[in-house]
N, C-alpha and C positions, 0 to 999 in steps of 0.2 A: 048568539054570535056577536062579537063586539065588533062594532064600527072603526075605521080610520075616524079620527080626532078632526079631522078637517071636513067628514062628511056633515058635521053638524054644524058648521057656520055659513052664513050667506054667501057664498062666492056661487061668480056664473060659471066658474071651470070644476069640475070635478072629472075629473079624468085619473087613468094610471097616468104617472109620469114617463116618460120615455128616459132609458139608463142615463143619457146625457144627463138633463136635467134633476137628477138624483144624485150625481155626481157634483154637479154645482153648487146645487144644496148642501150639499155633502161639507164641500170648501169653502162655501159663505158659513157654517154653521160654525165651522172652526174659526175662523176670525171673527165671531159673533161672541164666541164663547174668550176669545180672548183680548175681548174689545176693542178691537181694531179697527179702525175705519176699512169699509168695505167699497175698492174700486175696482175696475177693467183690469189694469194692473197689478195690484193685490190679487185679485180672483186669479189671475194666471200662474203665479208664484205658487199659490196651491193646488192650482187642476195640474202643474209640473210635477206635482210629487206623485199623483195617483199614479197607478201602474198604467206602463205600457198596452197593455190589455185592454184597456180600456175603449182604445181607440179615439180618446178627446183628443182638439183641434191645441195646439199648445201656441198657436200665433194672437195676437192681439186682436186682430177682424176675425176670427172665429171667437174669441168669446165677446166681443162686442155683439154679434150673431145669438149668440144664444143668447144674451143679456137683453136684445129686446126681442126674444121670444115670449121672454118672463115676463117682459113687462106686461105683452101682450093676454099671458096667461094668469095674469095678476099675483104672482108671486113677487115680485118686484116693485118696488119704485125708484127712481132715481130725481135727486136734486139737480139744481143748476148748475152747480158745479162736480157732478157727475159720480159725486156718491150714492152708493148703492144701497136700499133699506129692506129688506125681508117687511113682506106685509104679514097681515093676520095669517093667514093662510101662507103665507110663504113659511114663516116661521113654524110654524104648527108641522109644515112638509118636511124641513130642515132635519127639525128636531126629530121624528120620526124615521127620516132616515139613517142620522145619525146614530138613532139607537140599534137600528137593525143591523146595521152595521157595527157596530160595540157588540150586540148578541152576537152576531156572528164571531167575530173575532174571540171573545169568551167559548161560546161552545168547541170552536174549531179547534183550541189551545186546551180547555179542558177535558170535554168529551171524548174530541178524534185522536188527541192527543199530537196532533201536528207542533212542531216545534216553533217557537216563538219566530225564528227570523223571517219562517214561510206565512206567519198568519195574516197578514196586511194582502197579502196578492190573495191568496185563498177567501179571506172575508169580504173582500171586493164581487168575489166575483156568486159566493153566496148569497148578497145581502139584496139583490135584484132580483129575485126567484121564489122570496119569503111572502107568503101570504100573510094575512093578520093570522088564521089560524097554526101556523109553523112561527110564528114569533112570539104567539104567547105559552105555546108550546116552548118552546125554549128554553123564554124566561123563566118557569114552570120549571122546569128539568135543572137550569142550573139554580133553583132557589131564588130567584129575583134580583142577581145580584145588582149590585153598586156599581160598578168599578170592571171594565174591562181589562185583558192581560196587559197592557200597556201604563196600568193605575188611575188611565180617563173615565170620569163620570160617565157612569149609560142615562142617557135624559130618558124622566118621568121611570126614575128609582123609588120608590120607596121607603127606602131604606136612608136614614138620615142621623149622620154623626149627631152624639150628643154632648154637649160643650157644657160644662163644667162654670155658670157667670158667676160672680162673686161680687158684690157689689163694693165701689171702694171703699164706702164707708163700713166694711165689714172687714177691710183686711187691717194688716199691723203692718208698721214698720220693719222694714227687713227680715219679713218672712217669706217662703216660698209657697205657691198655691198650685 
């Protein structure tokens, strides 16, 4: 049986997360992945997209509330001026959940055949329910893929474009490569 990725580093929290908190993750990971500085602020702008369903607080003192849950639970840190940093183990949770939630979204679109505009509400509410052994099952089922129906990376793919380097002192003037 394989392990969660974060059972094997030193942290004092090992616990399931609670939906909240996987959801944060969830929003921290996407401004992670598009480099953005991550604040109180920022986080709310993306826990705003997640569905309704979800039941997240969308006011500023609730995610200040959960922000020092995190800290508390060591997925978090925060600087002086009040950015927000995914620790080892935060990041490791992020990414993880990010992916199950990409499997979901893949299987839901290709397996169940649900139509693309429903898979975002549908995969939300999938991706809380997945054990390690139903996500590697999954992955398994739809081949490993890459790329979920939206064209986002599923973190800890795989499967890795391969790029064509040419070095320049190997090319010519005015050709195409």
């Amino acid at each position: 049986k394989q392990l969660r990725k974060w059972e094997n580093i030193n942290c004092p929290v090992h616990r399931k997360l609670s939906i909240n908190t996987e959801n944060y993750l969830y929003a921290m990971y996407l401004l992670y992945e598009k480099n953005e500085k991550i604040t109180a602020t920022t986080l709310l702008e993306y826990i705003k997209q997640l569905p309704s369903s979800e039941n997240l607080g969308t006011s500023l003192p609730t995610v200040t509330g959960m922000l020092k849950r995190m800290v508390r639970d060591h997925l978090i840190t925060k600087d002086k001026n009040n950015e927000i940093f995914l620790t080892e183990y935060g990041k490791i949770s992020a990414k993880e959940q990010t992916k199950r939630f990409r499997l979901a979204s893949k299987f839901i679109h290709k397996i169940l055949k649900i139509e693309l505009k429903d898979v975002f509400q549908e995969a939300h509410r999938l991706e809380h329910a997945m054990s390690q052994d139903i996500e590697n099952s999954i992955d398994k089922l739809l081949n490993y893929p890459d790329k979920d129906p939206f064209g986002q990376d599923i973190p800890g793919s795989n499967k890795t474009e391969k790029i064509n380097i040419i070095p320049l002192s190997k090319t010519a003037k005015n050709k195409s490569y």
